[in-house]
C-alpha positions in Angstrom: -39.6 67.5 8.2 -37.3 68.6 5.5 -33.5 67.8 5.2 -31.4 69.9 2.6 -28.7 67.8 1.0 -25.5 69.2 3.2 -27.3 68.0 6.1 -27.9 64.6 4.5 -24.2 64.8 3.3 -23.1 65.7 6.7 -24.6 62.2 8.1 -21.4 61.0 6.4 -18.7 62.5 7.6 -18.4 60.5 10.9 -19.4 63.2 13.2 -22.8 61.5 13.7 -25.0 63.2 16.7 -25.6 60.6 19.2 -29.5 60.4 19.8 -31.2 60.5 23.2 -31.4 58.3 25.1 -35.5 58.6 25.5 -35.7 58.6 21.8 -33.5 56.1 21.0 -35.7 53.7 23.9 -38.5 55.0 22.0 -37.4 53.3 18.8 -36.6 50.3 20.3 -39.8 49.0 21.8 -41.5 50.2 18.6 -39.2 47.3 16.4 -38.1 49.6 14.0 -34.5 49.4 14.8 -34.1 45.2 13.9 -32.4 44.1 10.6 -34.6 43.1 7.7 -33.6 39.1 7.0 -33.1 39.0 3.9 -33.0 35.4 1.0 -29.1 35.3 0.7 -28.9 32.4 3.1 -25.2 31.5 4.4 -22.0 30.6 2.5 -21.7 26.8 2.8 -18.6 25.6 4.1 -16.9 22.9 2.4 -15.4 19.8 4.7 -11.6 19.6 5.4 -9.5 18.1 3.3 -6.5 15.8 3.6 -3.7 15.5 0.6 -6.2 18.1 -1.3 -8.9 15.9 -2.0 -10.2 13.9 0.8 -13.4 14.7 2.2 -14.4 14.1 6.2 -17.6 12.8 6.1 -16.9 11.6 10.2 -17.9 12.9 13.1 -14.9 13.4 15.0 -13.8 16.7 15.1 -9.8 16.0 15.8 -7.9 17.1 13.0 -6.5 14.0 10.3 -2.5 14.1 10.9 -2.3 11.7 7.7 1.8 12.2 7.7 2.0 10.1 11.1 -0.5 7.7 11.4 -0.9 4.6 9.3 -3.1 5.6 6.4 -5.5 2.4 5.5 -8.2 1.8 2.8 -11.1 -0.9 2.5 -12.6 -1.5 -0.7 -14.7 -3.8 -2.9 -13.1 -3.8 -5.9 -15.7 -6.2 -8.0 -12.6 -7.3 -10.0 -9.5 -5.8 -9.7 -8.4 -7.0 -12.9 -9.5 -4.3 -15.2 -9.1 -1.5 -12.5 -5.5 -1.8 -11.6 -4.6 1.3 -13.6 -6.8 3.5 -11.7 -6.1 2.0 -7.9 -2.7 2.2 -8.4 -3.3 6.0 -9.7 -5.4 6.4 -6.6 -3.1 5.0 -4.2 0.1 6.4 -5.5 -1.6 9.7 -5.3 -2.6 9.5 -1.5 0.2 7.8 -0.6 -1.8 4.7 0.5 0.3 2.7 3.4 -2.2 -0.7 3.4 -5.4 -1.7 1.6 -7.3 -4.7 1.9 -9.8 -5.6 -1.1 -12.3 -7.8 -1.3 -13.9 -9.1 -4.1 -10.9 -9.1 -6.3 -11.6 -12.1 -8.4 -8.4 -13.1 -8.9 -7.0 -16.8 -8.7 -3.4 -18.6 -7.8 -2.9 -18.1 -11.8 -2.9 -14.5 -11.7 0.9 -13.4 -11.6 0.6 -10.8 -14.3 -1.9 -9.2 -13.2 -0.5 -9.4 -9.6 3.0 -8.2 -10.9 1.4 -4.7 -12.4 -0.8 -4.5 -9.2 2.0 -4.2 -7.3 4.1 -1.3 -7.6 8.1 -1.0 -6.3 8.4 -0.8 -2.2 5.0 -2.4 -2.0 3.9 -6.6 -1.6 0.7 -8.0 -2.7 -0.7 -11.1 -0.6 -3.7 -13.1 -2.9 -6.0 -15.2 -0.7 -9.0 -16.6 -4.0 -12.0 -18.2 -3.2 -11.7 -21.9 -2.3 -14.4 -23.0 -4.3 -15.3 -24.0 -8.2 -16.8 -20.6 -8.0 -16.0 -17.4 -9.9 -15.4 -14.2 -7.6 -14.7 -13.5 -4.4 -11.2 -13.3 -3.1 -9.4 -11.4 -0.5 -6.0 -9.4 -1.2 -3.8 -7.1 0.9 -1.5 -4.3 -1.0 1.2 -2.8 1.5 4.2 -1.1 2.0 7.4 -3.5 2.2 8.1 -1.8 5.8 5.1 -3.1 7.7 5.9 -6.5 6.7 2.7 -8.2 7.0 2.1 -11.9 6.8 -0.7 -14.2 6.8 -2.2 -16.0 9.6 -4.0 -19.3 9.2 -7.2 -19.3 11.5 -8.8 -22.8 11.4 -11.8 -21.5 10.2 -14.0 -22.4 7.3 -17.4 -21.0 6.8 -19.9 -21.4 3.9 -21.3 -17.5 4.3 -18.0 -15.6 4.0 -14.5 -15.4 2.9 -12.0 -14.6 5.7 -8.7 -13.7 5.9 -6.1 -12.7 9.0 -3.0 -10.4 8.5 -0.6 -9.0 10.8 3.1 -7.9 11.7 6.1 -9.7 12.7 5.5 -8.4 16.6 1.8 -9.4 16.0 1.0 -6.4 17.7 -2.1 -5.8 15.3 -4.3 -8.1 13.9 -5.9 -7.0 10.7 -9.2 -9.6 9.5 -10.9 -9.3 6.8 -14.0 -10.6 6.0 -15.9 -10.7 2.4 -20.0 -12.0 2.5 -21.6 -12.8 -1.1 -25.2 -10.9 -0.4 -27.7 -14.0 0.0 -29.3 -14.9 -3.5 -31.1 -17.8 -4.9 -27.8 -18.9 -6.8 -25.7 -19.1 -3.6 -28.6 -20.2 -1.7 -27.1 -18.1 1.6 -29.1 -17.2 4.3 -28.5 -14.4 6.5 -29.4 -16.2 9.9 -26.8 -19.2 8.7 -24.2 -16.2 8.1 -25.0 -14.2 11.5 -24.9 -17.7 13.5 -21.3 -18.4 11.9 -20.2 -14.8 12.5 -21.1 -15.1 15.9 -18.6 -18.4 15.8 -15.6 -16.7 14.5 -15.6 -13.9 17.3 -16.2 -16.6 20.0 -14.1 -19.0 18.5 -11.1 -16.9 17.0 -11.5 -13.0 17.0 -11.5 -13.0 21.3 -9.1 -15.5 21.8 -6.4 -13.6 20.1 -5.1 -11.2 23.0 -4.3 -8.3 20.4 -5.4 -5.6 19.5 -8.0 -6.2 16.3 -9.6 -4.5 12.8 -12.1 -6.3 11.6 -12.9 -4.7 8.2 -14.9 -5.5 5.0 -17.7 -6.2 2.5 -20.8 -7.4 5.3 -23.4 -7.0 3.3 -25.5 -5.9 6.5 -27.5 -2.5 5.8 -25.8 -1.0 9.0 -27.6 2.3 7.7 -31.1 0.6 8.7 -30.8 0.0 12.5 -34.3 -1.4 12.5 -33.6 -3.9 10.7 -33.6 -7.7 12.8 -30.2 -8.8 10.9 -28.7 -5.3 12.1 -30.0 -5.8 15.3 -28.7 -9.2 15.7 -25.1 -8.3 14.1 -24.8 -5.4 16.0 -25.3 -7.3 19.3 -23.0 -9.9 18.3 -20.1 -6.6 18.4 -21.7 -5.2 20.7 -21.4 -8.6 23.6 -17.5 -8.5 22.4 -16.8 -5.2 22.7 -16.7 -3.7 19.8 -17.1 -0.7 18.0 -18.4 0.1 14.1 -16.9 3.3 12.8 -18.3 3.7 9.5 -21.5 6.4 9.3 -21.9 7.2 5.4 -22.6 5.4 2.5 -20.2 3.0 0.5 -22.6 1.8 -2.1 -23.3 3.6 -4.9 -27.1 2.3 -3.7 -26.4 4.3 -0.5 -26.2 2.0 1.7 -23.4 1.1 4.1 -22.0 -2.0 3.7 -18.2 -2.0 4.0 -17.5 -1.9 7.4 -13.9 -1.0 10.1 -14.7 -2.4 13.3 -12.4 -2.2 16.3 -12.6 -1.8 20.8 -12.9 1.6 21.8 -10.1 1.4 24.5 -7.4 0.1 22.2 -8.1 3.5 20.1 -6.8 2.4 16.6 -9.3 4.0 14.4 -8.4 8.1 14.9 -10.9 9.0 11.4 -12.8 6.6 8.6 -13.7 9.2 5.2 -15.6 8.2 2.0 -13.2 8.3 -0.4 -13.7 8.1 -4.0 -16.2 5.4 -6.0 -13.3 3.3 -8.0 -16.4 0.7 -8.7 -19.7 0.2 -7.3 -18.3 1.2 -4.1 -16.8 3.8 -2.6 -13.0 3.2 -1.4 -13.4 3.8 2.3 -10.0 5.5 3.8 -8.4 5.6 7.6 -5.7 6.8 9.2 -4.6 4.0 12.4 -2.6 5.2 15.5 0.3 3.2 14.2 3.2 4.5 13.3 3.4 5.5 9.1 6.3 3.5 7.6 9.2 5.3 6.0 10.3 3.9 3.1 13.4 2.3 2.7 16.5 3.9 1.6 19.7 2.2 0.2 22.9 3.5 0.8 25.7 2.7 -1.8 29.7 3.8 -1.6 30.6 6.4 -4.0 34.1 8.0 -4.9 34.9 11.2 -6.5 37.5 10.1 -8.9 36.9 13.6 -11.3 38.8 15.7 -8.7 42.1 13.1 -8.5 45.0 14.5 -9.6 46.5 12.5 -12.2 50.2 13.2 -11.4 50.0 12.6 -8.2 48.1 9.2 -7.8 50.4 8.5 -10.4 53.4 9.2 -8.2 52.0 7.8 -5.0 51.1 4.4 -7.0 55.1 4.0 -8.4 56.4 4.9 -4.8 53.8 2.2 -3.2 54.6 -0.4 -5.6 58.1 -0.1 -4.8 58.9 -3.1 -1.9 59.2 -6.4 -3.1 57.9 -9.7 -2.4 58.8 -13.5 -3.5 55.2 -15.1 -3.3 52.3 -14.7 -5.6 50.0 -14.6 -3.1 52.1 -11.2 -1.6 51.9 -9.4 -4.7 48.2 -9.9 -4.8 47.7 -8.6 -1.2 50.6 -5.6 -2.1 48.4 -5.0 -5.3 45.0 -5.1 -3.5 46.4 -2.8 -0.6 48.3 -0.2 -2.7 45.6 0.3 -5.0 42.6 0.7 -1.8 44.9 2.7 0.2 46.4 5.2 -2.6 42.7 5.4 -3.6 41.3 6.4 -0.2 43.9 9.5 0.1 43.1 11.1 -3.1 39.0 10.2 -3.8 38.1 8.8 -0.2 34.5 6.7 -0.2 31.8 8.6 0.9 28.4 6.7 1.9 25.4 8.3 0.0 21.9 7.0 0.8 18.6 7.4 -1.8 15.0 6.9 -0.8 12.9 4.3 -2.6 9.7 6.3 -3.6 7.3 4.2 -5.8 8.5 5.6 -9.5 5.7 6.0 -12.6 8.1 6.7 -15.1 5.5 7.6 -17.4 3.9 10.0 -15.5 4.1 13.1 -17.4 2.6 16.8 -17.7 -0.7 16.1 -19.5 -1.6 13.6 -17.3 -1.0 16.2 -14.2 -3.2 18.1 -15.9 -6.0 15.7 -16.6 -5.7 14.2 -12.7 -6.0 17.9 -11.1 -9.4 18.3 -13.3 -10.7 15.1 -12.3 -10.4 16.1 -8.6 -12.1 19.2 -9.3 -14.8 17.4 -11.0 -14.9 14.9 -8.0 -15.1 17.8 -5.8 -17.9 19.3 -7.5 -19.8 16.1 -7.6 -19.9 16.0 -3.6 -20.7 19.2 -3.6 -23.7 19.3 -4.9 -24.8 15.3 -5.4 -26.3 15.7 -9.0 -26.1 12.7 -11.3 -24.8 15.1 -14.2 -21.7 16.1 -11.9 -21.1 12.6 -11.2 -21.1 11.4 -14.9 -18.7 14.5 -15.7 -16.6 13.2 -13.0 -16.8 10.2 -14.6 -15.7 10.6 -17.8 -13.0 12.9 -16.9 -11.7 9.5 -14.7 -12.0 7.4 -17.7 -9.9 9.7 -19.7 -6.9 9.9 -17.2 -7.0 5.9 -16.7 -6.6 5.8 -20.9 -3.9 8.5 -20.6 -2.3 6.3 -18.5 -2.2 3.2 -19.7 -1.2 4.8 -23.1 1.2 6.4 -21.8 2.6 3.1 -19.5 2.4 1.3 -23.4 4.7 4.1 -24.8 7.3 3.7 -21.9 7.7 0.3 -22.8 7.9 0.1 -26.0 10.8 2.5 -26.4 12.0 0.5 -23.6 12.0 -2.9 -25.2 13.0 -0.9 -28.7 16.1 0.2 -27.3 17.0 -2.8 -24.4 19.7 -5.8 -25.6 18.3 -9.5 -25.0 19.2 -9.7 -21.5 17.7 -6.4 -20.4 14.9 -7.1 -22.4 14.0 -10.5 -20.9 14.7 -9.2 -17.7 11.8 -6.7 -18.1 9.4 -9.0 -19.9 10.2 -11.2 -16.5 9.2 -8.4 -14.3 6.0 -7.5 -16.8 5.0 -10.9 -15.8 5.6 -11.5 -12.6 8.6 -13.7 -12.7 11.6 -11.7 -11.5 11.1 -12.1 -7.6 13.6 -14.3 -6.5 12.0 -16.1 -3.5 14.5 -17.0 -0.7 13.9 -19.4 2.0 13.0 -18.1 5.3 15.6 -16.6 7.3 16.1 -13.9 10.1 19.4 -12.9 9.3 20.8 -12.5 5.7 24.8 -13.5 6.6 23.5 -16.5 8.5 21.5 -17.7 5.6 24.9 -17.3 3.3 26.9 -19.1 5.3 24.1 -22.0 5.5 24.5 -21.6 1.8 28.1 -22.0 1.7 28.3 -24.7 3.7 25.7 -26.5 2.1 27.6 -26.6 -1.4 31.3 -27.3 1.0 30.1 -30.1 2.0 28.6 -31.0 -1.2 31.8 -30.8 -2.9 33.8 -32.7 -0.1 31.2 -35.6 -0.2 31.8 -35.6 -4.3 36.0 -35.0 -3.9 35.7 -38.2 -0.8 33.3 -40.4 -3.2 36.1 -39.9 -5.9 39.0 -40.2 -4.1 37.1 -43.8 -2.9 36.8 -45.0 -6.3 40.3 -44.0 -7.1 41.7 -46.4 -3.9 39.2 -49.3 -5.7 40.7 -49.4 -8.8 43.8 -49.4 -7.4 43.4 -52.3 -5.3 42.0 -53.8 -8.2 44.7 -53.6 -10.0 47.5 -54.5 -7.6 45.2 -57.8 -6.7 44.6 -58.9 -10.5 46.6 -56.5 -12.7 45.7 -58.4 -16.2 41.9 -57.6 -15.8 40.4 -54.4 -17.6 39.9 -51.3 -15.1 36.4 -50.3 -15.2 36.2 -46.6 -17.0 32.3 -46.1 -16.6 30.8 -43.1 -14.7 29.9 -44.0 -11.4 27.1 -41.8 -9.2 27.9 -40.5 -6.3 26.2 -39.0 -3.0 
C-alpha cells in the first residue's frame, strides 16, 4: 500500500479517521499497539527541604513546620574548641533553638572559649569530664527564653557521662548521655555499660513523672540489629517504654550512633534529619512539639524633640515657672514637674520596642556568597554520595569558616582602633568571658533591689549606731576624769 505525501500530511491536521472497531481489536491482541520502554529511566526527586538546605532522611511523611515547633540538634563535636566558628555559622543560619553536644572537651577553665561559643540571646551550660582525663564533656547552647537549668541526678557511672536539663515548669526533661567506645586504654566493657544503663532508667529516668529525651553519643551500632549489645540495649528501651527515632547514619563510618529517644504517647519528636557532618559526625537535627521561643524584645521610651516648637515650649516653660515657693525642696518638685509636664504636651513619650536577633556584625556580602555555594556543594554531595563531591564540599566549608574568622578579626580591630579605655576594656571583658554580671537568685527583680537596699540601710545604721556609741564613751570619759587623754584611734565596727 502506497500513501502520497498529502495524505501523510493530512494525518496531521487533527481530523484523524477513527479506525474500526474490528481492526482496531485486531491490533490489539496482536501487541503491536504497547509503548516501546525505552533507557531514560525516571527524574529523581530530591527530598524536602527545611530553611533551604535540610534534607529529610525520616520516614514520616508529615510535613516539618520548623517556624513553630522547638527546633533541637545533637551532636558530637570531638572538640568544640577549634569548631566554634563553623557551629555558630551553622546554628545562626538555621536558627537553632537548643543543642546539646557531647564530646566538647572543654573544662571549668574554658571562659574564652565559652564567651565566643555563645552568641547574644543565647546561654551555654559546661558539664567536663570528672576525671584526670582529657575529653568528654557535655554542653547545652540555648535560647535565653527556654531558660533551662541543670538537674543534679545522684548518679555516677564509670561507662558514660550524663547530664539532665530542663525548664523552670520542669515540664521536659532533656538527658544527655555521652559513652567513650570501649578500648584497651579505658578498659570499658560494653556489658559493664549496658548493666549501668539499665540502672539509670530504673533508678532515675522512670522515676521522674515527665515527659523525657534521652539523646546522645551511645556508641551502640543501632544500624546492626543483630547484634547481642543492640539487642540487649534495645530491650532495656524497649521494657521502659521507649522509642529510638533515629534511622540513618551519623558517623562518617556509617554507622548510627547518636541517638533521640523518647515514649511514643507523649509525642515530642514530630521529625529527626541528618544534617550536616561539622566533624566526624553528622549534626543530627529535630523539631519537638514544644512551643519555639520568640526572642526577647526590649522596649525603651522615646521622644520626638525635632518637631518641638522652640517658641512655644519656650513660652509655656516661662508661664509654668511663674508661682512661687519658699522651700528648696518645692522648687525642685516645681522644677521636676514643669519640665515633665511642658515636655509631655509638645514631644509626648512614645514606647518603642526592638527585637533581639543574634547580630554578626561582620557578616558581609562575600561571605553570603561563599555560604550559598557551600550549600550547593553540600547539596550535591547527598546527591550523589561521591567522595570527590564531598571533599569539594569540604573545602568550599573551610574557606567560609576562614572568611569568617578573618572577617570577625577585622571587626575588632577597627573596633579596638577606634574605642576609648573604658569601651575598650569593656570589650576585651566580653572577648573573654568576663562581662556577665552574675546576680544572686531571685524570682522577682524589684524584690531583689529592695533586699539590696535594705541590706546596705541597715548597714549604714549599724555603722551611724556604733559611732554615735563611741561618741557617748568618750564623753563619759571625759566628764568622769577630764585631765586624761581621749583616745583618737580608729575603732572597728559591726
Amino acid at each position: 500500500m502506497c500513501y502520497s505525501r498529502s495524505d501523510i500530511l493530512s494525518c496531521n491536521s487533527g481530523n484523524s479517521t477513527r479506525l474500526d472497531q474490528a481492526v482496531w481489536n485486531n491490533i490489539k491482541s496482536l501487541g503491536i499497539n504497547s509503548h516501546k520502554p525505552t533507557r531514560r529511566g525516571k527524574k529523581k526527586k530530591l527530598p524536602a527541604t527545611v530553611h533551604s538546605v535540610l534534607q529529610s532522611n525520616s520516614s514520616h511523611s508529615a510535613s516539618i513546620d520548623a517556624n513553630h515547633n522547638l527546633s533541637f540538634c545533637v551532636w558530637n563535636a570531638r572538640s568544640i574548641r577549634n569548631k566554634v566558628t563553623m557551629y555558630l555559622d551553622f546554628m545562626l543560619e538555621h536558627d537553632i533553638d537548643f543543642t546539646i553536644l557531647t564530646e566538647t572537651w572543654l573544662n571549668e577553665s574554658d571562659p574564652v572559649v565559652i564567651a565566643d561559643l555563645t552568641p547574644a540571646g543565647y546561654s551555654f551550660i559546661s558539664v567536663p569530664r570528672n576525671s584526670e582525663n582529657y575529653g568528654g564533656g557535655i554542653g547545652a547552647l540555648f535560647k535565653d527564653n527556654l531558660k533551662l537549668q541543670l538537674i543534679p541526678t545522684g548518679h555516677h557511672f564509670t561507662t558514660f557521662e550524663h547530664a539532665c536539663f530542663t525548664n523552670i515548669s520542669k515540664s521536659v526533661y532533656f538527658i544527655a548521655v555521652y559513652r567513650p567506645y570501649p578500648s584497651p586504654v579505658n578498659g570499658f566493657k560494653t556489658s559493664t555499660f549496658l548493666d549501668e544503663f539499665d540502672t539509670f532508667i530504673g533508678g532515675f529516668v522512670n522515676t521522674l513523672n515527665r515527659k523525657v529525651v534521652l539523646v546522645g553519643d551511645f556508641n551502640i551500632h543501632v544500624n546492626n540489629p543483630t547484634k547481642s549489645d543492640v539487642t540487649n540495649f534495645m530491650t532495656t528501651l524497649g521494657i521502659s517504654g521507649f522509642e529510638q527515632h533515629i534511622t540513618f547514619p551519623t558517623h562518617r563510618s556509617g554507622n548510627t550512633l547518636d541517638l533521640v529517644i523518647s515514649r511514643p504517647e507523649d509525642n515530642l519528636i514530630k521529625d529527626c534529619i541528618q544534617e550536616s557532618m561539622l566533624s566526624d559526625h553528622h549534626v543530627v537535627y529535630c523539631l519537638i512539639a514544644m512551643s519555639k521561643p520568640k526572642y526577647q524584645k526590649t522596649e525603651f521610651v522615646t521622644r520626638n524633640f525635632k518637631d518641638i516648637d522652640l517658641k512655644s515650649f519656650h513660652d509655656d516653660l516661662i508661664s509654668d515657672f511663674d508661682s512661687q515657693s519658699d522651700t528648696v525642696n518645692d522648687l525642685v518638685e516645681l522644677y521636676n514637674n514643669t519640665i515633665k509636664n511642658t515636655l509631655d504636651k509638645h514631644a509626648p513619650t512614645t514606647v518603642r520596642s526592638r527585637t533581639n536577633r543574634p547580630h554578626q556584625p561582620w557578616y558581609n556580602t562575600d561571605i553570603h556568597v561563599a555560604r550559598r555555594l557551600r550549600r550547593k556543594y553540600e547539596r550535591k554531595w547527598r546527591t550523589t554520595g561521591l567522595e570527590i563531591h564531598r571533599q569539594i564540599y569540604i573545602d568550599q566549608r573551610k574557606m567560609v569558616n576562614e572568611m569568617i574568622d578573618t572577617a570577625k578579626k577585622e571587626h575588632y580591630r577597627s573596633e579596638f582602633e577606634q574605642a576609648d579605655s573604658k569601651t575598650m576594656f569593656k570589650k576585651v571583658n566580653s572577648l573573654l568571658g568576663k562581662g556577665t554580671k552574675i546576680l544572686p537568685a531571685h524570682e522577682s527583680a524589684q524584690d531583689l533591689s529592695n533586699d539590696f537596699a535594705t541590706f546596705f540601710t541597715d548597714k549604714v545604721n549599724i555603722i551611724y549606731q556604733g559611732i554615735e556609741k563611741e561618741l557617748e564613751n568618750a564623753n563619759v570619759a571625759s566628764d568622769v576624769a577630764p585631765s586624761s587623754p581621749v583616745d583618737c584611734s580608729f575603732h572597728s565596727t559591726q
